[in-house]
N, C-alpha and C positions, 0 to 999 in steps of 0.2 A: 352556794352550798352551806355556808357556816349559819346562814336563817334558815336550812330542812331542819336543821337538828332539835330534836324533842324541847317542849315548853322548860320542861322540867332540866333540864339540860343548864352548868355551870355557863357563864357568860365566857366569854372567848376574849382575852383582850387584845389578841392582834386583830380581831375585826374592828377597834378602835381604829386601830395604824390603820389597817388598808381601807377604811371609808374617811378617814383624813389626809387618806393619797388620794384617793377619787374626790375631791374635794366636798364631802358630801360631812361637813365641820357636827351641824346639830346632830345626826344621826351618831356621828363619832363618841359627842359628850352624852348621848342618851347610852350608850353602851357604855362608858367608862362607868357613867352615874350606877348600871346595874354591877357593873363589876366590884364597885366600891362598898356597894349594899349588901355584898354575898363575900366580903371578906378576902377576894381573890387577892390571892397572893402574890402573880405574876403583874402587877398597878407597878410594884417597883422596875419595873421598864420603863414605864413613862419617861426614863432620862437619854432612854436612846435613841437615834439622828430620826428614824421613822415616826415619832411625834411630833417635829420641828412644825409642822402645818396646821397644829392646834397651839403652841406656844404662844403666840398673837393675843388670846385670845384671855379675857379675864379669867375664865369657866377653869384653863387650865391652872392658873396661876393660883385658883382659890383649891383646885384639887392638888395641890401637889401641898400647899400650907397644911389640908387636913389631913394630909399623910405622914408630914413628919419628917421626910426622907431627907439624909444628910445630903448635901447640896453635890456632891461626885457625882450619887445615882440623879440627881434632877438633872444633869447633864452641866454642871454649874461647875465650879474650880472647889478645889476640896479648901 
């Protein structure tokens, strides 16, 4: 259902998490990559346990550097 919703429509970032629970990894980082583009504000999630399945991965490690995010929200020790 979160792919019916209009073109025009904000990028969803928990459809990140649950197609890198369905292991479905590039589909994941092509939706982080639009969520990133359009400034969404809900990206600082990214540090909680529901990403753990993209962490692996270089894609994330370079999106979370160009975020900035104090390393608490990356999921990391403050």
């Amino acid at each position: 259902m979160l792919r019916a919703r209009p073109a025009a429509s904000p990028t969803v970032v928990s459809e990140a998490w649950l197609l890198g629970a369905l292991g479905e990894i590039d589909d994941a980082f092509e939706v982080l990559a639009r969520a990133e583009e359009e400034y969404q504000g809900l990206l600082c999630y990214t540090g909680l346990p529901g990403f753990d399945p993209l962490r692996a991965d270089p894609r994330f490690t370079a999106l979370e550097q160009r975020l900035e995010l104090p390393s608490a929200l990356r999921g990391g020790q403050p």
